[in-house]
N, C-alpha and C positions, 0 to 999 in steps of 0.2 A: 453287811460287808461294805466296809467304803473303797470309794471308786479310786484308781491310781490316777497319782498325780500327772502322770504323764500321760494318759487318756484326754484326762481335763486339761491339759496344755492343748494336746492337739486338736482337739473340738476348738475350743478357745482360735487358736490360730485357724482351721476351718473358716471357723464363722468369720474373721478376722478378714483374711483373703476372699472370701466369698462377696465381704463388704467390700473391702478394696476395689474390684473387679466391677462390683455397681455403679459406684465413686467414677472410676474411671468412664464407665461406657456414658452415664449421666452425664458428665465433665465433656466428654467427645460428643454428644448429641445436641449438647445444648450449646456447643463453640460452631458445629455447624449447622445448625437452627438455621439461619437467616437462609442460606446456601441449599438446602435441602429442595425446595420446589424445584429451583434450576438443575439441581443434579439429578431429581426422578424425571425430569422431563429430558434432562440431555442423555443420560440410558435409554429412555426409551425410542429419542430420535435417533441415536446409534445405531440402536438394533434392528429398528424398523429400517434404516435407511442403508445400514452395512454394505448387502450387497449393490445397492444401486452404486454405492463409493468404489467396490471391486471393479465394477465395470468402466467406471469414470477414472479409474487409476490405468487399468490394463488400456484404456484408450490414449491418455498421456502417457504411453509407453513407459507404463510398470511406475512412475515418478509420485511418490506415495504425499507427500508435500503440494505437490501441484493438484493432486485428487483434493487433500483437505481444504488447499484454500477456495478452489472449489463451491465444492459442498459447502464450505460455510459461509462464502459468499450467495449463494443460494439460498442458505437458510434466512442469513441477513434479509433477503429481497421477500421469502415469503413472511417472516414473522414479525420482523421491525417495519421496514418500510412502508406497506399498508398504514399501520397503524397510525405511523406517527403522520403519515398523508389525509389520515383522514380526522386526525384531532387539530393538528393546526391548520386545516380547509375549515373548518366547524369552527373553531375559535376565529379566524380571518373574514368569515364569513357571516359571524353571530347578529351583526348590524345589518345585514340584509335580509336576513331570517327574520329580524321583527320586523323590519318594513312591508317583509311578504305577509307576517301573519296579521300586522294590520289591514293590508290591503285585502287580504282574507276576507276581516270582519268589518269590512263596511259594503263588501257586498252581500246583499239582500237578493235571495231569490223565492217571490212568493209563492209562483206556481209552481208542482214539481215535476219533471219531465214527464211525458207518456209513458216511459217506459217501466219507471217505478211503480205503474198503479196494475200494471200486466203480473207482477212476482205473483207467484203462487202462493196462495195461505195469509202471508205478509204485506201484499204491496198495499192493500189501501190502508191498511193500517201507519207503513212508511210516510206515505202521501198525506196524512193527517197530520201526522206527525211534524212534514219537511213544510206542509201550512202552515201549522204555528209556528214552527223557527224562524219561516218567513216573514211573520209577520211582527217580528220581534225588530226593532229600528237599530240603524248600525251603529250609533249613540248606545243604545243597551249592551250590542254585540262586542262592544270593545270595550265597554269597561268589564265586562265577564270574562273576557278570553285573553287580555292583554296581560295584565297580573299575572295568570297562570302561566302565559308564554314567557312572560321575565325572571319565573323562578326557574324554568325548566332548563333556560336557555343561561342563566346564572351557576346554578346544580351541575350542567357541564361544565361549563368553563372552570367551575370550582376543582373538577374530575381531575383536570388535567396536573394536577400536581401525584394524585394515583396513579396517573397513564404514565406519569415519568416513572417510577415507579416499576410498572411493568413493563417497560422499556429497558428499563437496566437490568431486569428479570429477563426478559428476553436474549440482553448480551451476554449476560454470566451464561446462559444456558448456552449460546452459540459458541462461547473460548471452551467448555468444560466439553460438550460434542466435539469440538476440536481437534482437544488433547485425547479425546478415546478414538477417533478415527486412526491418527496417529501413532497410537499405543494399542490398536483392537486388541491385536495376536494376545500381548501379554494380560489383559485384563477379561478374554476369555480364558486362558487358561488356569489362571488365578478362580476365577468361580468355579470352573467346573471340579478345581481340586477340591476348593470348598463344600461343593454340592457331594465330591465321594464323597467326604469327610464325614458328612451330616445323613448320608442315606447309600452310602456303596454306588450300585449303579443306578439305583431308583432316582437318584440326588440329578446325576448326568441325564438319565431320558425326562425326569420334572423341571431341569432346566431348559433343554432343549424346547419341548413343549411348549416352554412361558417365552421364550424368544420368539417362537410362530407362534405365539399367542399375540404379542404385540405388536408382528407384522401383520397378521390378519387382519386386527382394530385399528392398525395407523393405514391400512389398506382401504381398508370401507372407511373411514373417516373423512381420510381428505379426500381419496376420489370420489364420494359421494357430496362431500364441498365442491369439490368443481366441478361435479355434474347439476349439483343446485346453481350453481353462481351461472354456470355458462347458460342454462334455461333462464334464470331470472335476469340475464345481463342481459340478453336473448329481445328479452320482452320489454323492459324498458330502453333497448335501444331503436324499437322500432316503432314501442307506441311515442317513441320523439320525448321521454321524461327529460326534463332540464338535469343538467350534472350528471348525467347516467354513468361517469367514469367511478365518479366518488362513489355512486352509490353502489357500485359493482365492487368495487374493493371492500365495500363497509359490509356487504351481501357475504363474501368470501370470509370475511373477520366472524362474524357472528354463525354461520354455517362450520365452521373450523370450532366454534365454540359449541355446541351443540343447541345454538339456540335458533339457529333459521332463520329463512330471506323474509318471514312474514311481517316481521315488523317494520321492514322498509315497503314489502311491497303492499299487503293492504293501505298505507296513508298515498301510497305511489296512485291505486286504484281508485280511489277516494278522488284524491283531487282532479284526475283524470274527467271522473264522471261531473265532477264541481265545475272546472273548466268547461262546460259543454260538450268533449270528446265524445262521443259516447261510442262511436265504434272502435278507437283506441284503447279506450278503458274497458272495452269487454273482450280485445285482444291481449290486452294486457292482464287481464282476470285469468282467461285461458291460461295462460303462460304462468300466472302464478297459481295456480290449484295443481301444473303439474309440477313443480319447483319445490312448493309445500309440503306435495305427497310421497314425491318418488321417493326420498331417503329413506321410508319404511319399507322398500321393497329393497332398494340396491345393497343398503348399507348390511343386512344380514347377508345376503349372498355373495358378498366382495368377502364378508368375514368369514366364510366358510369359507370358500377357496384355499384361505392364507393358513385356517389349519382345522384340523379333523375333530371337531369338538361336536354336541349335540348342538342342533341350531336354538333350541329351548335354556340351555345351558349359557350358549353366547349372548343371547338375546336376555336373561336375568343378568350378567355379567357385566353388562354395558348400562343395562338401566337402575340396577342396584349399586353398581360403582359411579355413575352421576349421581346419584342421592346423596350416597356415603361419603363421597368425598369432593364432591367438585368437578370440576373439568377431567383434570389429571384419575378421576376414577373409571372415565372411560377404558382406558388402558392398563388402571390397576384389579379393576372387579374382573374381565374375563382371566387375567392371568393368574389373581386365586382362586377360582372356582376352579380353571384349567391343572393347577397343580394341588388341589382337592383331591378333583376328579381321577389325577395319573396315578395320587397315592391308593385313594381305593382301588383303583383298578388295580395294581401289582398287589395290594394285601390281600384283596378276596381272591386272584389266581395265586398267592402266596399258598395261603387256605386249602384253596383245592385239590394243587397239585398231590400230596402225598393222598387224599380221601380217592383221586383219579386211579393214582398207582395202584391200592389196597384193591378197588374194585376191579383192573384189571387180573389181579392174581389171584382174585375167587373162581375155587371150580366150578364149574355148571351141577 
């Protein structure tokens, strides 16, 4: 039996539309490609940040304008301004960087302090060690250590056409938060029709969810940045470290990234104890072991507060979405697993209910 032609018209046209509809979405993902980082990042400071914007409007009496400029002048102070303060202090500063690290490498210290030979398991092994480096002449010291200082310090300098870069990433982010503080009302209620659309009401309680999903992580996130930054700024303002502003900012920048005050504050330590400090440098040690560690304790229990998930669940969410994706998977891993999670949970009570019913209406 052959097939009617106007079957095979309509498959035809099917497949037709089906391609068109690809075409199209391909065509719209790929004209906003470039745009895409800054607008998952400015949803998500939206949403994390929404109600502190209710507050700061109902404060400027109801004035929804004055709330935004605002908030996004806020935002400007925490996300641009650090950065760009602390790439051109680094580039400003790059010519005194090598005179310190030359000055570094011509001094020679042969003995090594007492205190280094007391470490437990290690020290006299450190103390053999800091004999031979000692005994290396500051003529050797600086042609080994100079080189690699000029690349390193080159390698940034180079960065900073990147740093622009994410700087204008940063703006786009700060006008596109903007325009959604502006416009909340209508671009909540736009998804949430979306979410019936896609799941009835399971669609409205899996979004809901994912908004206290990204307030919980943008909650343990930064305040667990300025609970790092304020201990480690803490520590090198009192062991007296030269620049302690810059370095407090650059502390805050990399803590916000999830990568930690450690990289400033062990060389911070370091040279502390190089200097001769030593009781400085062991108050400054203190201050950084607690800096270093705290955020594995704060940052899941700031994240639980902000919403009801398993602490196992948040905690795969946040480390399986910095793998996966970058920075910005902080914020994306808990909120799929979280609307995972909501989906199984209404399928398997979906399930159970009528097996519930049936067993209720067995006779004994």
């Amino acid at each position: 039996m052959t097939p009617n032609r106007t079957e095979s018209f309509d498959s035809t046209r099917t497949t037709l539309k089906i391609l068109f509809i690809f075409l199209l979405i391909a065509a719209g993902f790929w004209t906003i490609r470039p745009f895409l980082t800054p607008l998952i990042w400015a949803v998500i400071i939206a949403v994390a940040t929404w109600p502190a914007m209710l507050k700061v409007q109902v404060f400027l009496r109801g004035k929804r304008w004055a709330a935004v400029t605002v908030m996004s002048l806020g935002l400007l102070l925490l996300l641009v301004v650090p950065l760009m303060l602390a790439v051109t202090t680094f580039i400003d500063k790059s010519d005194e960087i090598m005179e310190w690290i030359r000055s570094l490498s011509s001094q020679t210290i042969a003995v090594p302090p007492p205190w280094l030979e007391n470490i437990p398991g290690v020290g006299p092994w450190l103390a053999d060690k800091w004999q031979h480096a000692g005994s290396v002449s500051s003529q050797e010291i600086s042609a080994r250590l100079v080189p690699y200082s000029k690349k390193v310090v080159a390698w940034f300098i180079s960065q900073a056409g990147n740093v622009g870069v994410m700087i204008l990433h940063f703006l786009i982010t700060v006008i596109i938060a903007a325009v959604l503080y502006a416009n909340g009302e209508t671009a909540s209620r736009g998804a949430v029709l979306l979410a019936r659309k896609l799941a009835d009401d399971n669609g409205e309680q899996t979004l809901v969810l994912a908004a206290k999903a990204i307030r919980g992580v943008a909650l343990g996130v930064v305040l667990t940045a300025l609970i790092q930054t304020t201990i480690a700024g803490a520590g090198l303002a009192i062991a007296g470290v030269p620049a302690y502003q810059l370095l407090i900012a650059i502390i805050f920048l990399f803590c916000i990234a999830q990568i930690g005050p450690v990289l400033i504050l062990v060389p911070a330590v370091i040279w502390m104890y190089w200097s001769g400090q030593t009781l400085w440098g062991t108050v400054l040690l203190a201050f950084s072991l607690v800096a270093c560690t705290i955020d594995n304790f704060v940052r899941p229990f700031l994240i639980r507060k902000g919403v009801e998930l398993p602490l196992l669940l948040i905690f795969a969410g946040v480390i399986g979405g910095l793998v996966a994706f970058g920075i910005i998977g902080l914020f994306i891993g808990p909120v799929v697993l979280a609307v995972i999670y909501t989906l199984l949970q209404a399928w398997v009570a979906e399930g159970s209910a009528p097996a519930e019913e049936s067993s209720s209406h067995t006779p004994d």
